[in-house]
Structure formats: C-alpha cells, structure tokens
Backbone as CSV, one residue per row, in Angstrom:
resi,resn,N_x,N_y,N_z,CA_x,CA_y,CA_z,C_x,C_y,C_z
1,UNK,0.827,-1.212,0.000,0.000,0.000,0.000,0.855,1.252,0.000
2,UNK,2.201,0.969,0.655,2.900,2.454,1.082,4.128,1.970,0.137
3,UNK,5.053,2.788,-0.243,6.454,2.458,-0.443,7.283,3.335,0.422
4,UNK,8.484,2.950,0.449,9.293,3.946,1.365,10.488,4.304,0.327
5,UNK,10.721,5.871,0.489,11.618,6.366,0.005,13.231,5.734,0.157
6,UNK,14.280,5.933,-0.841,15.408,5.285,-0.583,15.963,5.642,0.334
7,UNK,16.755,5.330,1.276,17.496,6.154,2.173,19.336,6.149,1.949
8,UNK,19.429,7.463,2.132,20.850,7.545,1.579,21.745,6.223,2.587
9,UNK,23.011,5.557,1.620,23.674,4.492,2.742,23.324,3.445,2.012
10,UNK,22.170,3.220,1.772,21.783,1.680,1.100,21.682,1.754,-0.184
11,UNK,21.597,0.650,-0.875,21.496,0.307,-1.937,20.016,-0.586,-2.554
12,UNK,19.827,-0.426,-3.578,18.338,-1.601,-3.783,18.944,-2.303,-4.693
13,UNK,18.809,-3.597,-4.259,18.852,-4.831,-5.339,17.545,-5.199,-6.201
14,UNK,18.428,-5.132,-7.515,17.588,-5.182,-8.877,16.833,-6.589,-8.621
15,UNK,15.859,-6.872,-9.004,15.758,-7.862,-9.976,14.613,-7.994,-10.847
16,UNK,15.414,-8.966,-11.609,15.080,-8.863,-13.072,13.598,-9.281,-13.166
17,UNK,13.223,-10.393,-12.482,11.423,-10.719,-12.730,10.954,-9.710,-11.805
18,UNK,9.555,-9.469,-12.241,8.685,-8.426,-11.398,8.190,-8.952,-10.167
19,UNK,8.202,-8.589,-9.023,7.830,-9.054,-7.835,6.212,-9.034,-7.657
20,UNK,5.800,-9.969,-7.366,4.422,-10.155,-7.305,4.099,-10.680,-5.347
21,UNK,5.441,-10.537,-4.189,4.967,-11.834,-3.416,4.259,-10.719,-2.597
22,UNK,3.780,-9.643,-2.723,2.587,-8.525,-1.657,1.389,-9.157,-2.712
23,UNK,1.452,-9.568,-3.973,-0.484,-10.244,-3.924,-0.662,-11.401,-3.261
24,UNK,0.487,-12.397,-3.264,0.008,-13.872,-2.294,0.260,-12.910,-0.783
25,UNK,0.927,-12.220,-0.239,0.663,-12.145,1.183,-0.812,-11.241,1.374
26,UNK,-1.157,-10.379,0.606,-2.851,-9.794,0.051,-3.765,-10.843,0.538
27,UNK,-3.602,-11.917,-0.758,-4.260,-13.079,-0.438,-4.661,-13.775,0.782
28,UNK,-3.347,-14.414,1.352,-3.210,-14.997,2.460,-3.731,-14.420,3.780
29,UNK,-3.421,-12.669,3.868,-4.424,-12.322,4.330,-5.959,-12.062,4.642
30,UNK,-6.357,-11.982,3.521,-7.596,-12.204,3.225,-8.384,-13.748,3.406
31,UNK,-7.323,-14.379,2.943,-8.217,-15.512,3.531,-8.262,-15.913,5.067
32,UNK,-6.891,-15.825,5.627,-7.059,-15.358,6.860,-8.206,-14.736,7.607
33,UNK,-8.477,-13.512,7.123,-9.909,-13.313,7.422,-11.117,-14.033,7.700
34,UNK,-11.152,-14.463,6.535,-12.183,-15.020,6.050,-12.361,-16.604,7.114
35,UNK,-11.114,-17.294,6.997,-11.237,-18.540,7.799,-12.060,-17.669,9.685
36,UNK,-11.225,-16.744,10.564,-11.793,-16.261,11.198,-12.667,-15.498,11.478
37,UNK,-13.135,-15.068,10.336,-15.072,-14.765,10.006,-15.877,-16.082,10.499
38,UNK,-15.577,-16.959,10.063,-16.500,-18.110,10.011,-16.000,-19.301,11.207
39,UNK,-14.554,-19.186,11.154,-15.060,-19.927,12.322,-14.923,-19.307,14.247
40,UNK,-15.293,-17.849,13.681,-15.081,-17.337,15.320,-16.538,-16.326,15.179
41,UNK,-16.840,-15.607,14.275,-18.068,-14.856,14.097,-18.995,-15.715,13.734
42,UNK,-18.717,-16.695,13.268,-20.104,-17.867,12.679,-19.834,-19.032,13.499
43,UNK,-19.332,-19.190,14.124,-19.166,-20.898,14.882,-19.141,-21.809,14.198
44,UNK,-17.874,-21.967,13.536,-17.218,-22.741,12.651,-18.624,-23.263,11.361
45,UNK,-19.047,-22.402,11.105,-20.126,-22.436,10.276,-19.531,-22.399,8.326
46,UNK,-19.866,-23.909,7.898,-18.818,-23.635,6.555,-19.435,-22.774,5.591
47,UNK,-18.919,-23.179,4.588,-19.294,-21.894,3.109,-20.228,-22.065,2.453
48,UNK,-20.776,-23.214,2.276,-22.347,-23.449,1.714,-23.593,-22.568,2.924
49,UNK,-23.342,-23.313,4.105,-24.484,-22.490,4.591,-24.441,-21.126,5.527
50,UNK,-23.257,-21.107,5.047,-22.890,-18.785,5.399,-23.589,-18.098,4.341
51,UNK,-23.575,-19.037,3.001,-24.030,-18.736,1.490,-25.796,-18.619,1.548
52,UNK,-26.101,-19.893,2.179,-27.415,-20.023,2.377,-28.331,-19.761,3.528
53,UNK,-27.580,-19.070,4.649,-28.275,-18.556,5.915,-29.254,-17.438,5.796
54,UNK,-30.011,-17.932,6.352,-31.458,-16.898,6.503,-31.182,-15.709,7.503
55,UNK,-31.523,-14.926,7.358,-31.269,-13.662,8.018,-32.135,-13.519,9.043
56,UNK,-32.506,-14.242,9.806,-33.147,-14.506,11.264,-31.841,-15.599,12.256
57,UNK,-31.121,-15.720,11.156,-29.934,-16.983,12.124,-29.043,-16.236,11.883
58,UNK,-28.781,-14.927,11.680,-27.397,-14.447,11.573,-27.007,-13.813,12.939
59,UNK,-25.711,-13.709,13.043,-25.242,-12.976,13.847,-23.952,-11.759,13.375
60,UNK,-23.701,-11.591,13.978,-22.289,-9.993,13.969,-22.443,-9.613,12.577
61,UNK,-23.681,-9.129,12.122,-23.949,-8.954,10.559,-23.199,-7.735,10.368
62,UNK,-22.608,-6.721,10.837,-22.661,-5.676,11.057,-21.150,-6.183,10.921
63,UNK,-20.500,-6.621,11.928,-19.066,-6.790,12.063,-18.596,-7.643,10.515
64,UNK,-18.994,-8.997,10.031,-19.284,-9.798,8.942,-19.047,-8.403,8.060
65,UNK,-19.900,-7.681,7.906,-20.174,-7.118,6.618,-18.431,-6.043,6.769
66,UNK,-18.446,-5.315,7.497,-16.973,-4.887,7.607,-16.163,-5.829,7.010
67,UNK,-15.573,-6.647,7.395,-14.642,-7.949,6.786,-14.417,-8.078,5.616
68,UNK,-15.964,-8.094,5.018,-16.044,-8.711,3.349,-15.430,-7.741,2.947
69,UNK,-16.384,-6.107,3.442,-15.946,-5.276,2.259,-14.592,-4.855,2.259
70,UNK,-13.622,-4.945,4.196,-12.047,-5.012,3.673,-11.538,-5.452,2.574
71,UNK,-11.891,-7.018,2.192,-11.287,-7.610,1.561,-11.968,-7.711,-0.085
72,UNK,-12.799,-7.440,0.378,-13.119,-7.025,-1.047,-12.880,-5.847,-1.723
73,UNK,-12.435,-4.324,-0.522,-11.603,-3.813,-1.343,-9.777,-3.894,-1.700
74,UNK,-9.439,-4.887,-1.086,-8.235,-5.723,-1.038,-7.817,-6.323,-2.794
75,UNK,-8.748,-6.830,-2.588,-8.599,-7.800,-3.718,-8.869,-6.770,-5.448
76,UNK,-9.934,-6.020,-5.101,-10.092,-5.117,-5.852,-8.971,-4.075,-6.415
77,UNK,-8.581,-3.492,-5.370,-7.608,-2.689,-5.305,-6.539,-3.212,-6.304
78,UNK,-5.921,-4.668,-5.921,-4.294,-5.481,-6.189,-4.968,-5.558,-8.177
79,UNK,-6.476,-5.551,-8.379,-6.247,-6.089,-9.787,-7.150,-4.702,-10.602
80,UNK,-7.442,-3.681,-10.003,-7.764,-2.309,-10.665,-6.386,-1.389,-10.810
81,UNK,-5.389,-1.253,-9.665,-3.995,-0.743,-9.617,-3.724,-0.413,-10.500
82,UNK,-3.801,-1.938,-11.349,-2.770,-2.343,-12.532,-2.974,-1.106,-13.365
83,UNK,-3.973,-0.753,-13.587,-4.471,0.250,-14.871,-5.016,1.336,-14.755
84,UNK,-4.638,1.765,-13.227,-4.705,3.397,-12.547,-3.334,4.259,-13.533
85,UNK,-3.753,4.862,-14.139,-2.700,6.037,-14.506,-1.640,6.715,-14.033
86,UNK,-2.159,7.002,-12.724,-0.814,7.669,-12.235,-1.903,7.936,-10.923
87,UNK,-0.541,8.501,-9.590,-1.243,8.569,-8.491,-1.261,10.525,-8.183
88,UNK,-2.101,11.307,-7.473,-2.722,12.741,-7.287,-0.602,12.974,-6.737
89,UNK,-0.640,14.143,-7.068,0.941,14.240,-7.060,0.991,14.331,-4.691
90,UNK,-0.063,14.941,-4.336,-0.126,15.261,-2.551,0.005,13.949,-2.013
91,UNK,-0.198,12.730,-3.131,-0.350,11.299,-2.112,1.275,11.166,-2.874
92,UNK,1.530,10.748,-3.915,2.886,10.240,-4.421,3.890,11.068,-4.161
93,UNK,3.964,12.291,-3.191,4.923,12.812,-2.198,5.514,11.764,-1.172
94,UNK,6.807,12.262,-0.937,6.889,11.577,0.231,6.091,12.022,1.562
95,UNK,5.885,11.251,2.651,4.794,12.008,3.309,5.684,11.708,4.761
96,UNK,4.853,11.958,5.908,5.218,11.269,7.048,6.351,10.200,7.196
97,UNK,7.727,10.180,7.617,8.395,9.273,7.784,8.627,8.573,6.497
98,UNK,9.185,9.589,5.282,9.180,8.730,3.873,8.118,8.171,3.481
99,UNK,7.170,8.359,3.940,5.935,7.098,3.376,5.321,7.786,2.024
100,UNK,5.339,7.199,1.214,4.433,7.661,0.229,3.391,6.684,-0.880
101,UNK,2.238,7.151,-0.968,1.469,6.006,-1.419,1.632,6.136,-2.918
102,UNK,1.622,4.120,-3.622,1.943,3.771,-4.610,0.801,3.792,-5.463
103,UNK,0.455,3.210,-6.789,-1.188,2.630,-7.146,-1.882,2.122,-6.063
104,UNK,-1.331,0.882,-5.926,-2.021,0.493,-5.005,-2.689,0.634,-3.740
105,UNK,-1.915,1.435,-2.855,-2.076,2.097,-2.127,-3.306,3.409,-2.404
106,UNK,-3.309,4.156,-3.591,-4.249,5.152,-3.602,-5.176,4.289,-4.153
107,UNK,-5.354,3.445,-4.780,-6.689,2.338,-5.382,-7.544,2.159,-4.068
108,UNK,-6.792,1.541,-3.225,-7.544,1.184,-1.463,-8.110,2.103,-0.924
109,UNK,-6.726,3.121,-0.779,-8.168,4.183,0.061,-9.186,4.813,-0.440
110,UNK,-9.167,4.931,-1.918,-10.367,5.286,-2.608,-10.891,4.359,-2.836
111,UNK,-11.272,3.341,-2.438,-12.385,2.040,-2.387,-12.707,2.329,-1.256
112,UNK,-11.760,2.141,0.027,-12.005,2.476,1.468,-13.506,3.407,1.694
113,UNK,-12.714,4.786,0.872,-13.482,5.553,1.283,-14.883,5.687,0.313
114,UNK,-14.830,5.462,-0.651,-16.129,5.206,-1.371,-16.578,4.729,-0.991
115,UNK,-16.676,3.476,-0.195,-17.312,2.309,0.484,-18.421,2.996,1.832
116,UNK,-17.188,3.599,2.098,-17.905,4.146,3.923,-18.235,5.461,3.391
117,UNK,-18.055,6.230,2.532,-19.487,7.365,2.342,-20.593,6.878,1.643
118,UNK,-20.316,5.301,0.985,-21.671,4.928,0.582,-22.405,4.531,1.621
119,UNK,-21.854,3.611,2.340,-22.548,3.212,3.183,-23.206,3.823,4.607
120,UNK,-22.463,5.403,4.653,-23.297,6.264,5.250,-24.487,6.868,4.700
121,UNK,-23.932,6.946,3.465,-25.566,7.836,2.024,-26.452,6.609,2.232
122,UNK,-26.123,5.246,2.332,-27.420,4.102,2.610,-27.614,4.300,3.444
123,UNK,-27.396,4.646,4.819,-28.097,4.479,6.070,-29.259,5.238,5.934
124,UNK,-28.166,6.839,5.649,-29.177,8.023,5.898,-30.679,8.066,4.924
125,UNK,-30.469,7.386,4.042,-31.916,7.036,2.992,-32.140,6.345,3.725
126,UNK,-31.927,4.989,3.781,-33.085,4.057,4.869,-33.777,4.999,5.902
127,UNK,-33.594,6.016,7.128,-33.667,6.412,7.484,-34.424,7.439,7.354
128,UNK,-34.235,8.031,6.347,-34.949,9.010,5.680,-36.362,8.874,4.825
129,UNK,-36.510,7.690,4.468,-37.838,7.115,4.014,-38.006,6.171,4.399
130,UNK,-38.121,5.909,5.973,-38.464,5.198,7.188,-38.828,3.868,6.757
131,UNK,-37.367,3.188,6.553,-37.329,1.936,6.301,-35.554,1.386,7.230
132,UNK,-35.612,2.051,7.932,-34.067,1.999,8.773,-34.676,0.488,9.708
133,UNK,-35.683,-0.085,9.758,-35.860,-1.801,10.164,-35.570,-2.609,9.198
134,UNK,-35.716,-2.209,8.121,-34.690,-3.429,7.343,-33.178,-3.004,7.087
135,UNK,-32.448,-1.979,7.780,-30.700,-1.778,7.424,-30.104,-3.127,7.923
136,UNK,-30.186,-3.946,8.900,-29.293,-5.199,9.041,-30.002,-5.925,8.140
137,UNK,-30.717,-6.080,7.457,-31.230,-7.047,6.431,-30.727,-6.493,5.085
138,UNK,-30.632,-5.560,4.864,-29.781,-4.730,3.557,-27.849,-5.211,3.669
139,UNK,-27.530,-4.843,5.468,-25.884,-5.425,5.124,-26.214,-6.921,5.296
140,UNK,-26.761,-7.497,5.541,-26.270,-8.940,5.449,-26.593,-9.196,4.167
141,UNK,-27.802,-8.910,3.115,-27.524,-9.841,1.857,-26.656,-9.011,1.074
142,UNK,-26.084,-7.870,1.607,-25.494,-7.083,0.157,-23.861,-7.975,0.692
143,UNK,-23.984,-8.269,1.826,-22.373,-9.167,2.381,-22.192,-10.547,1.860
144,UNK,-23.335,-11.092,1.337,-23.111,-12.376,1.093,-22.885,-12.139,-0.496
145,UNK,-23.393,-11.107,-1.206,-23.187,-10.614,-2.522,-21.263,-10.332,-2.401
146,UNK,-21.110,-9.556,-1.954,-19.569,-9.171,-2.070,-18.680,-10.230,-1.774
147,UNK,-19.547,-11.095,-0.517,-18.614,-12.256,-0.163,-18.117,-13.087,-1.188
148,UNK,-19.428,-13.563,-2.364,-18.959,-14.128,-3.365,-17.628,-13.199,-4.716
149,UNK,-18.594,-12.081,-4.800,-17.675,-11.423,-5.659,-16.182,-11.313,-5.256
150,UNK,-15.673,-11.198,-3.893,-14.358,-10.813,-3.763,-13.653,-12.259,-3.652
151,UNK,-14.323,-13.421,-3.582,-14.284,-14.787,-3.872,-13.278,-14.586,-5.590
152,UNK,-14.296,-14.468,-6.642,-13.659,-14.139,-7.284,-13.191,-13.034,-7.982
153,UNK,-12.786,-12.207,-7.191,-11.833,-11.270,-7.537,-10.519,-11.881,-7.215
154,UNK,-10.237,-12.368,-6.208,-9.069,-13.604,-5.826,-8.520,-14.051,-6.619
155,UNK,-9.990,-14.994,-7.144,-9.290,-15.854,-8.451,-8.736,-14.855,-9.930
156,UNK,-9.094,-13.783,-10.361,-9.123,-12.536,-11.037,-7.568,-12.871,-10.806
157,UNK,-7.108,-11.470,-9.773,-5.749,-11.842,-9.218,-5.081,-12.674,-9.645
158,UNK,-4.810,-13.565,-8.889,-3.862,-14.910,-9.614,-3.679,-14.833,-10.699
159,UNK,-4.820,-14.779,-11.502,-4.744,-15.375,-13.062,-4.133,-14.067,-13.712
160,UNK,-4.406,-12.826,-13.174,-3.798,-11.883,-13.969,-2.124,-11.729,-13.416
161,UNK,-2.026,-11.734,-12.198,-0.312,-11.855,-12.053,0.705,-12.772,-12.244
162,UNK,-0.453,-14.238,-11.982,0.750,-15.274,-12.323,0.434,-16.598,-13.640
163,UNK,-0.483,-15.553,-14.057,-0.381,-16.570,-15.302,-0.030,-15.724,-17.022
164,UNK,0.373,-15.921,-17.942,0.784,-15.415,-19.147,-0.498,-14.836,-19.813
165,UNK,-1.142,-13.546,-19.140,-2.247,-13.385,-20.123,-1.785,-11.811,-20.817
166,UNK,-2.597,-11.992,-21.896,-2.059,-9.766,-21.952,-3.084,-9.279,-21.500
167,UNK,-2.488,-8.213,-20.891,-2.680,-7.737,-19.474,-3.882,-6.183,-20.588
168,UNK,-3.478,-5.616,-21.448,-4.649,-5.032,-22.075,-5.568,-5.395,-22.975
169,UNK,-5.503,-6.405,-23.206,-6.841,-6.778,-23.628,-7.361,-7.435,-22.607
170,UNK,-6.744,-8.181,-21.518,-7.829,-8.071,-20.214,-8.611,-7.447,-19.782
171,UNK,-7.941,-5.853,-20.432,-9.074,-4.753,-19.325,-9.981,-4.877,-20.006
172,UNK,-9.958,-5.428,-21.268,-11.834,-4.896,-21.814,-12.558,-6.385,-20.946
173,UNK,-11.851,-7.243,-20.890,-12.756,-8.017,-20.330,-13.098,-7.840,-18.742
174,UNK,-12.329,-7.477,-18.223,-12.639,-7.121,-16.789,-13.673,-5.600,-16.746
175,UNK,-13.228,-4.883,-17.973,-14.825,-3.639,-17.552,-16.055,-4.331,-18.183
176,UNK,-15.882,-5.682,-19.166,-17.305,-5.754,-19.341,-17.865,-6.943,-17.945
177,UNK,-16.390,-7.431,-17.282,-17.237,-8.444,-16.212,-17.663,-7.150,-15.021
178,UNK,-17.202,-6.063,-14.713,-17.511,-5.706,-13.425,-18.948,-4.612,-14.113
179,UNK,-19.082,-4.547,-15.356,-20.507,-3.554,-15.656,-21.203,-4.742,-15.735
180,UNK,-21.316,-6.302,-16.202,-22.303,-7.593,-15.615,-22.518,-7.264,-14.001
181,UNK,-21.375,-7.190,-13.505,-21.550,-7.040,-11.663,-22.370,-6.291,-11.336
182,UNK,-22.468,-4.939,-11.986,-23.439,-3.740,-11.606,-24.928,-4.225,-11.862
183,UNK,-25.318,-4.676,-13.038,-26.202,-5.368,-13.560,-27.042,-6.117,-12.415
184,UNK,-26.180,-7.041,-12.571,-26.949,-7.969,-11.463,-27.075,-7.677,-9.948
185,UNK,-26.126,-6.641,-9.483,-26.402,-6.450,-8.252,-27.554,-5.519,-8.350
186,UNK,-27.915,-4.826,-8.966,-28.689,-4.271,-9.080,-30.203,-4.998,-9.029
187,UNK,-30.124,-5.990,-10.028,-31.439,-6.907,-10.033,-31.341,-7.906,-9.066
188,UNK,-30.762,-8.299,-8.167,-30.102,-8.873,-7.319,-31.051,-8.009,-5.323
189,UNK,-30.687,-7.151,-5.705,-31.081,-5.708,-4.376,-32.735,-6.085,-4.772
190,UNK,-33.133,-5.483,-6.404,-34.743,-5.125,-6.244,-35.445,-6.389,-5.966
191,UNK,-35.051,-7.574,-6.459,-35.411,-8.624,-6.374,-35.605,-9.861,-5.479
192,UNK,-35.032,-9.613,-4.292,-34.306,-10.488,-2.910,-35.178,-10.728,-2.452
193,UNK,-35.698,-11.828,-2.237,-36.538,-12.255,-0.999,-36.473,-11.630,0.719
194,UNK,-35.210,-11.219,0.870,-35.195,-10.542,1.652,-36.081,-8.704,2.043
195,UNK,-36.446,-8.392,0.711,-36.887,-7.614,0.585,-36.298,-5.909,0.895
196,UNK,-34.885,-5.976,0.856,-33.932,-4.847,0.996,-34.159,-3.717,0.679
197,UNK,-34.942,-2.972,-0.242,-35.382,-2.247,-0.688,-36.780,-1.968,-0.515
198,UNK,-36.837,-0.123,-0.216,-38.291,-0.222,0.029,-39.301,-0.823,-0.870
199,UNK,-40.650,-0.817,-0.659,-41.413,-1.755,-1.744,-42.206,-0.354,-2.988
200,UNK,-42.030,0.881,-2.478,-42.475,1.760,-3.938,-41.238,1.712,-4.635
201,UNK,-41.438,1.682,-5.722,-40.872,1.437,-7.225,-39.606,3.312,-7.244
202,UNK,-40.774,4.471,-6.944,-40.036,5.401,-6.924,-38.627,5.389,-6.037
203,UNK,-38.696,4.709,-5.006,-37.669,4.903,-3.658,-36.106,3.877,-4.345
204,UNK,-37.190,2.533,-5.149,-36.114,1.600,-5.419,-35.273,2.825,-6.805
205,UNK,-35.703,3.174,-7.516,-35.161,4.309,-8.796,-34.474,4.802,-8.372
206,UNK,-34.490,5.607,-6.816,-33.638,6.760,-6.289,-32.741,6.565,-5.609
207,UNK,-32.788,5.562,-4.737,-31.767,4.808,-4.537,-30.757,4.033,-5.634
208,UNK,-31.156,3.425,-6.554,-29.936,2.646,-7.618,-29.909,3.861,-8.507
209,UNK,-30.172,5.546,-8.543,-29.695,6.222,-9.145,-28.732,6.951,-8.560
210,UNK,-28.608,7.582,-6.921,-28.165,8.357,-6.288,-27.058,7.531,-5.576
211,UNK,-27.270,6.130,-5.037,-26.408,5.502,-4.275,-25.837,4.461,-4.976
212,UNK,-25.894,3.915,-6.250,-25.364,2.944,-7.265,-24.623,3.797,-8.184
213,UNK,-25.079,4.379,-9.057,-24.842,4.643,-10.585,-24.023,5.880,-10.522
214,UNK,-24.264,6.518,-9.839,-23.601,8.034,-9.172,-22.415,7.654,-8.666
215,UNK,-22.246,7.689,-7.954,-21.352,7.305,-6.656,-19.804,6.211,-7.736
216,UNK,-20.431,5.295,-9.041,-19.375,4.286,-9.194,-19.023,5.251,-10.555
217,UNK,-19.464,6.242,-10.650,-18.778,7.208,-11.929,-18.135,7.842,-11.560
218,UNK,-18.415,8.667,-10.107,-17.487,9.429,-9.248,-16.392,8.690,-9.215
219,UNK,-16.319,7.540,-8.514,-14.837,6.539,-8.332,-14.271,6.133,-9.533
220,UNK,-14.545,5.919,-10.556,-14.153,5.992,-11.581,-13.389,7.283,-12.623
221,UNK,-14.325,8.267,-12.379,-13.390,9.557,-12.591,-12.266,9.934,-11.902
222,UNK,-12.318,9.177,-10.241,-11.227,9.864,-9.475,-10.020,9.005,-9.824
223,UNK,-10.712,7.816,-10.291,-9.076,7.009,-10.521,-8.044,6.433,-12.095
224,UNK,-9.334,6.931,-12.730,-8.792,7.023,-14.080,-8.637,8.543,-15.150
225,UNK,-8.748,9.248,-14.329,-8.930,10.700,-15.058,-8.295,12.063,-14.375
C-alpha cells in the first residue's frame, strides 16, 4: 500500500522478474480473514451455509459485513492498480516518515473511502424514508453478494499476475465483467426475498440512481482521469 523512500547508505537490489509476493501475502491475508469470520463470528459455520443462511440466524452482521468489504476492497484494489494512470501528485509525495502512497495504495483508500461514504448515504436514505428496520437485512444480503464477488476477484488476481495473459486486452474483459456485476447487483437488491429495498418502485429508482450509478462514476473519474 505504502512504499518507502530510498534512504541515503543503502542500496536496492535489482531484480530482473517483477515481484508479485505482496499479492500472495494480500491473499493470504484475506483468507485469513475469512477462515476467522466463520469460524469465530459464525461458529465454525462452513461456506455453503454462510451462502445459504437466513437472516433470522445471523449474527455480527454488522461486524461480517466490515470484513467482506475489507477484503473485497483488497482484492479489488491489487487487480484495478494495474491500470490506474498515475497517483494525485499530494499522495505520491513523500509524506510522514518517507511514506508515500503507490497505485495500489491510492486504489484502497479510494475504495475504502467510497465504500464508507456509501454506506453512510445508505443508512441516511433508509432512514430518511423510514425503512431503517430493514438496514441489518440490507448489510447482510449485500455481504453475502460481495462475499462471493471478492471470492472471485481472488481468483481474477492470480490469473492476472501469475499466469501469461495480456494484461490489455484483459481490461476490456474485466470492464465488461464488473458492468455484468453492476447489472446484477442491481437486479439482485430489487429482487431479494429478503426484501432490501423499500417496496415503492419510486424509492427503489432513487436509490440505484443516487447511491449505485452516481457514486461508481465518481470513483471511476477519481481514478482514471
């Protein structure tokens, strides 16, 4: 996430292949997670029925949903990086104690933070068109949604760092898989048995216009433009 400036005295050793071992320790972290999501927040509860739990048997939905979306902006971050342009010149300063943030590093916290002003703009609508009794029923199925997606974003990863693919004509396939993602999460939200969304038609519009469609053009302008 950070790099550190050289310091006079030392030297950096070259080498010749590109270092990839911060996406397996990414990884490893993340799954890390994930193993202690489930078996300390779920009571050793496996992956089929975390997948298939009813939202009357859940617990730490709230804490759960934090987790995913770490790592789902984890995983996100290591395979959007790749094709960030360049980083705002105030972050790719050196900063505090040499620190200065790389792609990767500015990819995260602008997921970070997109994430948690979305998910404050969702509260405050639930709230606001007095439907704030279904918000733990909104993070738990939108968590089991990301849970899968950052599932494979994982696999994404791998295949783009350690296997022989070209890496630009990937991107067209990765913007047409993550505009499928929008798609379906979208029909995914109006559609849930859970019933996540208020039930007038106007509220569901204003919401997947103001807190979906908005919000992923903003993050998109900030990191490619």
């Amino acid at each position: 996430m950070f790099q550190l400036t050289a310091v006079t005295g030392f030297t950096n050793q070259l080498r010749l292949t590109e270092n990839h071992d911060w996406v397996i320790a990414l990884l490893l972290a993340s799954c890390f997670l994930y193993v202690f999501m489930l078996s300390s927040l779920h009571r050793g509860i496996n992956l089929k029925r975390f997948l298939m739990q009813d939202f009357a048997d859940a617990s730490n939905v709230i804490v759960t949903w934090a987790i995913v979306s770490l790592v789902l902006c984890l995983s996100a971050a290591a395979l959007i990086s790749q094709y960030v342009p360049t980083v705002p010149r105030f972050l790719s300063l050196p900063g505090f104690l040499g620190v200065q943030f790389n792609k990767f590093g500015f990819t995260f916290l602008a997921l970070i933070l997109f994430y948690l002003i979305k998910a404050l703009l969702s509260y405050l609508f639930y709230q606001s068109v007095g439907f704030s009794r279904r918000w733990n029923a909104f993070c738990f199925t939108a968590t089991r949604f990301y849970f899968v997606l950052s599932l494979v974003l994982m696999g994404l990863c791998i295949s783009h760092y350690y296997f022989p693919i070209d890496k630009s004509e990937a991107l067209i396939y990765y913007i047409s898989f993550f505009g499928f993602v929008f798609i379906f999460k979208t029909v995914y939200y109006i559609f849930h048995k859970n019933h996540i969304l208020p039930s007038e038609w106007y509220y569901k519009f204003l919401y997947i216009c103001t807190l979906q469609f908005i919000p992923v053009l903003a993050l998109w302008k900030l990191l490619f433009f």
